[in-house]
C-alpha positions as CSV (number, residue, x, y, z in Angstrom):
1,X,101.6,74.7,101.5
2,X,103.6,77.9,100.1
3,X,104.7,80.0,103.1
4,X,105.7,83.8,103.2
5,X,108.5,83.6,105.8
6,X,109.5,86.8,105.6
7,X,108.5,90.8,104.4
8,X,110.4,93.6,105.7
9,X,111.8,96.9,104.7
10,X,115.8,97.3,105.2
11,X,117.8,100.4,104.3
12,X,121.0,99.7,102.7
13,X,124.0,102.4,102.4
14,X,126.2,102.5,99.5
15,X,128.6,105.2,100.7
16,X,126.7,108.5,101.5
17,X,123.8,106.9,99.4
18,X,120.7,105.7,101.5
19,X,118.3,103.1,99.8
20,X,115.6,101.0,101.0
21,X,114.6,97.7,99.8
22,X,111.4,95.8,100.5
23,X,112.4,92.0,100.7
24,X,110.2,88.7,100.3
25,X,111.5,85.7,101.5
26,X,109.2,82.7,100.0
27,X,109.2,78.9,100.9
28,X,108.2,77.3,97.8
29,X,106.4,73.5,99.0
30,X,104.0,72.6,96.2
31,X,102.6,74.3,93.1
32,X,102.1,78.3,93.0
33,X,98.6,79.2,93.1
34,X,96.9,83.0,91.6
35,X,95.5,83.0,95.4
36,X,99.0,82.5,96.5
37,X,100.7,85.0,94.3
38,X,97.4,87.8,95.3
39,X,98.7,87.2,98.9
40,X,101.9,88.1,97.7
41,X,101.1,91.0,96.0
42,X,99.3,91.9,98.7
43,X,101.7,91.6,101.5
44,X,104.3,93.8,99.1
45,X,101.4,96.9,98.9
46,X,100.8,96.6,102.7
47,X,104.7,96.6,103.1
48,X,105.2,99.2,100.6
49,X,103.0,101.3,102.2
50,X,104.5,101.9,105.3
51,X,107.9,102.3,104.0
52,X,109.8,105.4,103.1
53,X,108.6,107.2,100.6
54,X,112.1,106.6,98.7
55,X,112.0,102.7,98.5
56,X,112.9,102.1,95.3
57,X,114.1,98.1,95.2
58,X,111.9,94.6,95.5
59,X,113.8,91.3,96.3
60,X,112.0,88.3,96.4
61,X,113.4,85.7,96.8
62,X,112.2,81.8,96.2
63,X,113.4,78.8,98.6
64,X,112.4,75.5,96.7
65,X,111.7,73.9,93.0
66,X,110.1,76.7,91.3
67,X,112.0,78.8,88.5
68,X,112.4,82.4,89.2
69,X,111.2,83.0,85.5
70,X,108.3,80.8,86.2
71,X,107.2,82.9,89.0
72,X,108.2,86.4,87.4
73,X,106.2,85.9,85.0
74,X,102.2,86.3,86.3
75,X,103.5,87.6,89.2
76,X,104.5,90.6,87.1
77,X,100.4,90.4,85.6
78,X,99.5,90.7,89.0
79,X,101.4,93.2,90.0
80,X,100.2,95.4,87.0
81,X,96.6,94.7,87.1
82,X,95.9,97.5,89.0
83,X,97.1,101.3,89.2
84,X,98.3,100.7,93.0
85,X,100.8,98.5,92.3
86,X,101.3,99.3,89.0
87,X,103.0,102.9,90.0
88,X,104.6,101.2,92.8
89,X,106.3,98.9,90.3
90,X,106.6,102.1,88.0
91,X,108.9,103.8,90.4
92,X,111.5,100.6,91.6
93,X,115.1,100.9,90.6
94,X,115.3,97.4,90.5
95,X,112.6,94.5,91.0
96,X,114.2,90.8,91.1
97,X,113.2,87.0,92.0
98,X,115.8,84.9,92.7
99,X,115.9,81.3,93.3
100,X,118.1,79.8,95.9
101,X,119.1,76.8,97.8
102,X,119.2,76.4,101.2
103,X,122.8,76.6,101.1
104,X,122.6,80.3,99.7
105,X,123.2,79.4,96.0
106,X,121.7,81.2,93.4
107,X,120.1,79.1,91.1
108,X,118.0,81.3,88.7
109,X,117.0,85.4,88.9
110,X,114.3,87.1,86.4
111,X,113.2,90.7,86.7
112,X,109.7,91.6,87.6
113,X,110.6,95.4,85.4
């Protein structure tokens, strides 16, 4: 079974520059379900809800066999079906999936923008 291992909020300074970043940490077991990509979308409302107002950047990232492309792709229908998420979405900086290996390779990235 799919597993969300991790959602959180982290604020990341680039000089004087204060950004926050909601990241999704996914372990990817067997195939990606609609049920398992609506608990995704929803676990990335609930955490963008009680983040600052100013979060601007989504990373999720994938642990296991599946494409980030193949995952961007109806996530991103998912996250637009809907005007809640959709203005979320509307107002990131930046929105990636990346695929990695345990070892901390990247393996593929795709934009959920």
């Amino acid at each position: 079974m799919n597993e969300l291992v991790k959602v959180a909020t982290e604020e990341l300074q680039t000089g004087e520059e204060i950004s926050y970043a909601i990241l999704i940490n996914i372990n990817v077991i067997s195939h990606i379900t609609s049920d398992f990509l609506m608990k995704v979308k929803e676990a990335f409302v609930n955490q963008r809800m009680i983040s600052p107002v100013n979060t601007s950047l989504l990373l999720i990232t994938l642990i296991g066999n599946l494409n980030a492309r193949d995952f961007a792709s109806p996530m991103k229908k998912i996250l637009m079906e809907d005007e809640i998420t959709k203005n979320f979405m509307q107002n990131m900086n930046a929105a990636d999936v990346i695929q990695g290996s345990k070892d901390g390779k990247v393996l593929s990235s795709a934009s959920l923008l």
